[in-house]
N, C-alpha and C positions, 0 to 999 in steps of 0.2 A: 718268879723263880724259873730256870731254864732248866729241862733235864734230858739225862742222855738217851738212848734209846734205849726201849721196853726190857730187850736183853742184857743189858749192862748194868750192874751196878749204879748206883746215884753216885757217883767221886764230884762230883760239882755242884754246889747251889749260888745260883747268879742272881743278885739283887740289881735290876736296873734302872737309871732315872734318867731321862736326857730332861739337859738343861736349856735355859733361854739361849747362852753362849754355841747352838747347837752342837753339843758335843754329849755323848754319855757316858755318864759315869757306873762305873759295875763292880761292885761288893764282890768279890769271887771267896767262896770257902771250900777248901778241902778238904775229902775227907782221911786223916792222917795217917792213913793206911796206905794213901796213893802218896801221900807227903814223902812217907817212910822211904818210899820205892826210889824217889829220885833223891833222895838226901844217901843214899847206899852208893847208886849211882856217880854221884856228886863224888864222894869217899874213894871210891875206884879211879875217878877220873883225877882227883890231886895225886894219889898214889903212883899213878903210872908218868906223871909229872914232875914229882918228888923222888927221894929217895929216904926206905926206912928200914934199920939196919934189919939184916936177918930174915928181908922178903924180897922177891923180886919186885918190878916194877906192875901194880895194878894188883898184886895177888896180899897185897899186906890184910887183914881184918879189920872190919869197920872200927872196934875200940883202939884201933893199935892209929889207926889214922886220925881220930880223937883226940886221940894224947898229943900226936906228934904237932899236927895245926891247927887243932882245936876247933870247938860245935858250930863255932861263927864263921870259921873259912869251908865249911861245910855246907852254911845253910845257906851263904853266899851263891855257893858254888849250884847249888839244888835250884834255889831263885830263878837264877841264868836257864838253868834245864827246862825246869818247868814252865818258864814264860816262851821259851824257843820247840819247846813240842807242842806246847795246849792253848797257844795265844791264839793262832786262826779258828781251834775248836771253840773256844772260848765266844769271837765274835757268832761265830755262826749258832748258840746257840742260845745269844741272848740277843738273836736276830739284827745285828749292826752292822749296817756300811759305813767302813771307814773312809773317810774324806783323807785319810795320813797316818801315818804311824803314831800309835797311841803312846801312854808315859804308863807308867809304873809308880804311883801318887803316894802309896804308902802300905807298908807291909803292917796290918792291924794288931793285928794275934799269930803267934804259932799252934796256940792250943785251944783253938785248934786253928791250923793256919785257916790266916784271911787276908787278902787283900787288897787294895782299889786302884784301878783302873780309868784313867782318862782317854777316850779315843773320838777326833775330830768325823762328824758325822760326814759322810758323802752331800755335798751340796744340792738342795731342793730347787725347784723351780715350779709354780704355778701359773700357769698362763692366760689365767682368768680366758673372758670370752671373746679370743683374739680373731673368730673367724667369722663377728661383727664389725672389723675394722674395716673402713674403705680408704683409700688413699688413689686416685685419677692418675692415670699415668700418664701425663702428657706431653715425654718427647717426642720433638721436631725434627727432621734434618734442617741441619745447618743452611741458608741461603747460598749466594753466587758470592756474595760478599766475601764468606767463611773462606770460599775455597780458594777466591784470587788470596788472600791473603795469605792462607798456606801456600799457593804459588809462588807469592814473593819469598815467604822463609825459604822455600829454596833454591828460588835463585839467589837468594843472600850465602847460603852453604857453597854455591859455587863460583862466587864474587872473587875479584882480589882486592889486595889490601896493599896499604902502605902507610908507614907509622907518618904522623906529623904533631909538631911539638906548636898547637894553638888549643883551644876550648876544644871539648863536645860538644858535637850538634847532631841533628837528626841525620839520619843515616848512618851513623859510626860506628865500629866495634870497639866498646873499649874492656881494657881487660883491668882486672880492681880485686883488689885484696877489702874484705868482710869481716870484720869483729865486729862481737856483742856477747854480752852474756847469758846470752840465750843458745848453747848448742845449735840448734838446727839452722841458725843465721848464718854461721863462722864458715866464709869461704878464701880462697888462697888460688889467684889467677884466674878466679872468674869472666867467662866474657859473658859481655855484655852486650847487646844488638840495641840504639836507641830507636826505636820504630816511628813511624807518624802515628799508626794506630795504636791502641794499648792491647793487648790478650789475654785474653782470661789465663792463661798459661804461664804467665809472667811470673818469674822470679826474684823475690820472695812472696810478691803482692803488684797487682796492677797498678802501672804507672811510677814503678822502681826505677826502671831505665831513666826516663825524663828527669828524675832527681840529678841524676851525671850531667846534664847540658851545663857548657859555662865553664865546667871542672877542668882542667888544663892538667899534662901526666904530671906527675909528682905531689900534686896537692891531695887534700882529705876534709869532706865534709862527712857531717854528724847529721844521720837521721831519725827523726822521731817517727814513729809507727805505733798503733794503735789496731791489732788484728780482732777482727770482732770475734763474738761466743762463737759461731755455729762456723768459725774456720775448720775450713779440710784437714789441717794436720792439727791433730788431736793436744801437741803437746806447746803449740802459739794460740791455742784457743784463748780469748778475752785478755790478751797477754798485751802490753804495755811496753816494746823494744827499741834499743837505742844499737843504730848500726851506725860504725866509725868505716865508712869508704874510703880508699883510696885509691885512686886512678893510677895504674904503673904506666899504662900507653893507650896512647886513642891512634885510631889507625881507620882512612877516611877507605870508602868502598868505593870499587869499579863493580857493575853488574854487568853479565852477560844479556844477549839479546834475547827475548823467549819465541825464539825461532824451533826445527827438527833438529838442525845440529844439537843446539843445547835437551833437548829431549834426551836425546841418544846417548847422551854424556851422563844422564840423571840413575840409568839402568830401570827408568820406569816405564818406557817405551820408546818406539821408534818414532814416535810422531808428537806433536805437543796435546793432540786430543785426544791420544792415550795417557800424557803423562796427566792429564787438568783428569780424566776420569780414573786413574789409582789413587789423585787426590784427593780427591771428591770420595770415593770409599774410606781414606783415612781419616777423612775428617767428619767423616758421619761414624765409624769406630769409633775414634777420639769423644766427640762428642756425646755418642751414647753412652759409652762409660761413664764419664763425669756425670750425667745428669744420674745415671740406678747408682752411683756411689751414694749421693747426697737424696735418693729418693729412698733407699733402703735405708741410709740412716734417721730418716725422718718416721718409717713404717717403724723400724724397731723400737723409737722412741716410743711410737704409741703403743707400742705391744707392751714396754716397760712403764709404760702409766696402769697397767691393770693390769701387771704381773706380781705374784708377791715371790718373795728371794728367802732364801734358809741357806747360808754357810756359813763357817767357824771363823774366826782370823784366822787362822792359818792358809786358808784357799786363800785369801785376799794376799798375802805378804807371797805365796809364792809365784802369785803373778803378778806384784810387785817386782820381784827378781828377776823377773822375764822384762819387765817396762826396762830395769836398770840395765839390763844385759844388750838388750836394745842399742840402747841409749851408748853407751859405752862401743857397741862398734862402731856406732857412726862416728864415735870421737876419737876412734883411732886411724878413722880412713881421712880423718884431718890432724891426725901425728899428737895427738891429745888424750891425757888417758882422766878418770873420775876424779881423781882428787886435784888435781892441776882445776878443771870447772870447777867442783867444789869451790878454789878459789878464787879463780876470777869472778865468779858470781856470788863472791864472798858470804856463804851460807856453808852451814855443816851439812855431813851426810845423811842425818838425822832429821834439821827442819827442810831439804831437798825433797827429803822421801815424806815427809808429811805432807807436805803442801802443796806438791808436785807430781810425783810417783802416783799417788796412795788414789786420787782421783781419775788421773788416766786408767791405773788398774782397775779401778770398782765397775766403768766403763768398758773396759774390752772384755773382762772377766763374766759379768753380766749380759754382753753381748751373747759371749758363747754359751753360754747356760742356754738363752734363749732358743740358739741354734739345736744346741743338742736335743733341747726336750723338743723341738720341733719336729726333728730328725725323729726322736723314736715313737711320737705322738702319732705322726703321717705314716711311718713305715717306710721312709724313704730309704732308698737302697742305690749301694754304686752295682752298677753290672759292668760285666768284663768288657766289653766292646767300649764303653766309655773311658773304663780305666788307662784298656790301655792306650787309646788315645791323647789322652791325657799327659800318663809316663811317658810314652815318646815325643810328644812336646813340649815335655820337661829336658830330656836328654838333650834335644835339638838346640834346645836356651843354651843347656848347662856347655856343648859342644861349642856353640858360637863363642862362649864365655871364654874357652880356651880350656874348658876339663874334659883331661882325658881320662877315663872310666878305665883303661889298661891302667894307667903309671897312679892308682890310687895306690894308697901305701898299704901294706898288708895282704900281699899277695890277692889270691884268689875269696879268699874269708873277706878281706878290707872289701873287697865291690860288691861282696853281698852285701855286706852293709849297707853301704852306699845306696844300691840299689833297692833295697825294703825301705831304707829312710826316706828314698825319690817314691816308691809305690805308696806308702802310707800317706806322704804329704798331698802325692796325687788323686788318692782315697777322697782325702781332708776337702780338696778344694771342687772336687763333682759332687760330695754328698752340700757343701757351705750353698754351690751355687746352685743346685739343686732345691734346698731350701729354702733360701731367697726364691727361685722361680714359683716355688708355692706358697708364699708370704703373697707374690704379687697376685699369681692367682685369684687369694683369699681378697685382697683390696682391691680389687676388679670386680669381684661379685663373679668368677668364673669358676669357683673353687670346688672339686673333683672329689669327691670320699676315697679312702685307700680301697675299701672291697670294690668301687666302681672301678676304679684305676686298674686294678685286678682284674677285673674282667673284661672289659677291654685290652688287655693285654693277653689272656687266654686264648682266641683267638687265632693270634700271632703266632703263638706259641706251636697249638697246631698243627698250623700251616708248615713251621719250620721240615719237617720232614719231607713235605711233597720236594726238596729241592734234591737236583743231583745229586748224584751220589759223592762222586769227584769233588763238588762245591761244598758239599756238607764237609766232608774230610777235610778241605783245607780249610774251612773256619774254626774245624775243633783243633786244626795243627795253632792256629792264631791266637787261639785260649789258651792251649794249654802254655805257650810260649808267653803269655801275657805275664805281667807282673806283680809277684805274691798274693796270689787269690786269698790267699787268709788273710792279712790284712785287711784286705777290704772285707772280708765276710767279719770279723770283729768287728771291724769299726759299726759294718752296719746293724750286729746285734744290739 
């Protein structure tokens, strides 16, 4: 039984029981003195909505409102009040976090009112004893190999072309229209580079291109593909797809020579031993990405073998709607919207989202749980120097992209938006990769306690004042200028 405070009256007794379905359910009774109050209320508020002869609007008597719409458009109307003043007091003092907006199950009794309550509990997460996990981390840079072949992709970028109406063969561009029913297959003017080597970068899958050799423009073959379980893109995982190719044009390559001239052309340097070492930085980027993609997906797996999970269906279905939401722009930047797939992949929206959806969700949904409890487990925090590094690397992308931050729509209001929804995300993605960096920590066996982390950081702290005076002012000008400090201070509580 939950009660108010010491000075108040008891107006509440809360009976509570959380179920297997984590969710609680809560008996609420009133006591029908407080009932009284808003059922008057209730009365005042039809009145001044209605009209009843012989009273102004709101001033008519509770009997006189009675007669006119009678004790049930009343207790309706009291219902609505009372659930809209006393619902949040309600959770807080039969101590619930809501995971969502609860229901209203059933109004038991009036006499004295009672009634129940469903509300989906805030989703759990246990992480059992993840900071025995090891996981080696052991990327390489790429060899000499890696980076001539990155040299050839571009000197193929600045090759020319010229169509010819025979086969593909190795060295070609050719450009090819993609169906399958598979979404993330379905391409429309695709090129296509047939390489001698194969790349791990290869689209859809290594060794796609060389399927085109032979193919002459106008024709179309059918290809079988088989992506294994632990594929990169989450929704071709162990998937079984049939792609219908068709060649519109092969068009054979002339390359340039890899002399200065061509350097100077590339805007990577003046010289070819600058342009072979920007490449050589990309391609050891490139490459270390790839490998902490598939090396944190493998760490999280194991933290997900000896984590246990508590949320409602409901957490699960609304990031379901998040997979679908997805899914749906990608199929509009190929001129296709859900129910057109639906059909071609001739399945309803129902066994899609079962079979489909509901697994992808359980997986990124679960992901993030992970992350978050890790987040508030460690104490991890964004700080403003991060942030806004961050946001302004975001701006710079969203800039290249072609968004200008003036011509957003809704005056001066519309770019704050914009710009908290850029600092939040930017929040989002220093505290994810933040946490990962102390996931690996922990699988390295190098793994740091928050109060040591803290004190070693104390120190710093310190020190900050012995700086100029001039330097210090213009770093707090840098913060204060940064973007939406509260955002990131919520995310981080």
């Amino acid at each position: 039984m939950a009660r108010n405070d010491e000075n108040q009256e008891e107006t509440l007794k809360i009976e509570k029981t959380v179920e297997e379905t984590h969710e609680a359910r809560l008996v609420v009774e009133v006591e029908p003195e407080k009932m009284d109050i808003y059922k008057r209320r209730a009365a005042r508020k039809i009145s001044e909505r209605g009209k009843i002869p012989g009273f102004r609007p709101g001033k008519a008597p509770y009997e006189m409102v009675v007669r006119n719409y009678g004790e049930q458009a009343i207790l309706e109307q009291a219902v609505d009040n009372f659930i809209d003043a006393e619902y949040s007091n309600i959770l807080k003092e039969a101590d619930v976090e809501p995971g969502a907006s609860g229901t209203l199950e059933s109004i038991d009794s009036l006499e004295p009112p009672k009634f129940t309550f469903r509300v989906p509990l805030a989703p759990e997460v246990d992480l059992g004893d993840y900071h025995s996990i090891r996981l080696p981390y052991e990327w390489a840079a790429p060899d000499e190999k890696a980076v001539d072949a990155a040299i050839e992709e571009l000197r193929q970028m600045y090759a020319t072309t010229e169509n010819v109406e025979r086969e593909a063969q190795e060295g070609d561009y050719v450009l090819v229209d993609v169906k399958s029913e598979t979404a993330e297959l379905n391409r429309t003017g695709f090129a296509v580079f047939i390489r001698k080597e194969e790349r791990d970068t290869e689209w859809p899958y290594n060794g796609f291109a060389k399927e085109l050799i032979g193919v002459k423009p106008g024709e179309t073959k059918t290809i079988q593909h088989s992506f294994p379980a632990d594929w990169e893109v989450e929704e071709l995982q162990g998937k079984d797809a049939e792609l219908e190719v068709t060649v519109k044009t092969v068009r054979a390559v002339s390359l340039p020579e890899l002399d200065d001239e061509f350097a100077k052309t590339t805007g990577a340097g003046e010289t070819m031993e600058a342009v072979r070492e920007a490449v050589r930085k990309d391609v050891e980027n490139r490459s270390k990405a790839e490998y902490d993609d598939k090396y944190f997906v493998d760490l999280i797996e194991k933290i997900k073998e000896g984590a246990t999970f508590k949320y409602h269906q409901h957490s699960l279905d609304h990031e379901g709607e998040h997979v679908l939401e997805d899914l749906s722009q990608r199929l509009g930047q190929q001129n296709m919207d859900l129910d057109t797939y639906f059909k071609v992949r001739n399945t309803t929206r129902e066994q899609f989202v079962e079979e489909e959806v509901k697994p992808v969700a359980k997986k990124r949904f679960e992901r993030s749980l992970i992350l978050d409890e890790l987040v508030r487990r460690e104490q991890i925090e964004v700080d403003n120097e991060a942030l806004d590094a961050e946001f302004n690397q975001t701006l710079s992308a969203m800039a290249m992209q072609g968004v200008d931050l003036s011509k957003i729509r809704g005056g001066r209001q519309g770019q704050q938006r914009v710009a908290q929804a850029v600092a939040m995300e930017s929040a989002n993605r220093v505290l994810t990769r933040r946490a990962l960096d102390m996931l690996k920590s922990i699988a390295m066996g190098e793994y740091v306690p928050p109060e040591e982390r803290q004190t070693d950081a104390a120190p710093e702290a310190e020190a900050a004042p012995a700086e100029e005076p001039a330097e210090s002012e213009e770093k707090a000008d840098k913060t204060e200028s940064g973007p939406a400090e509260s955002e990131a201070e919520s995310k981080s509580e």
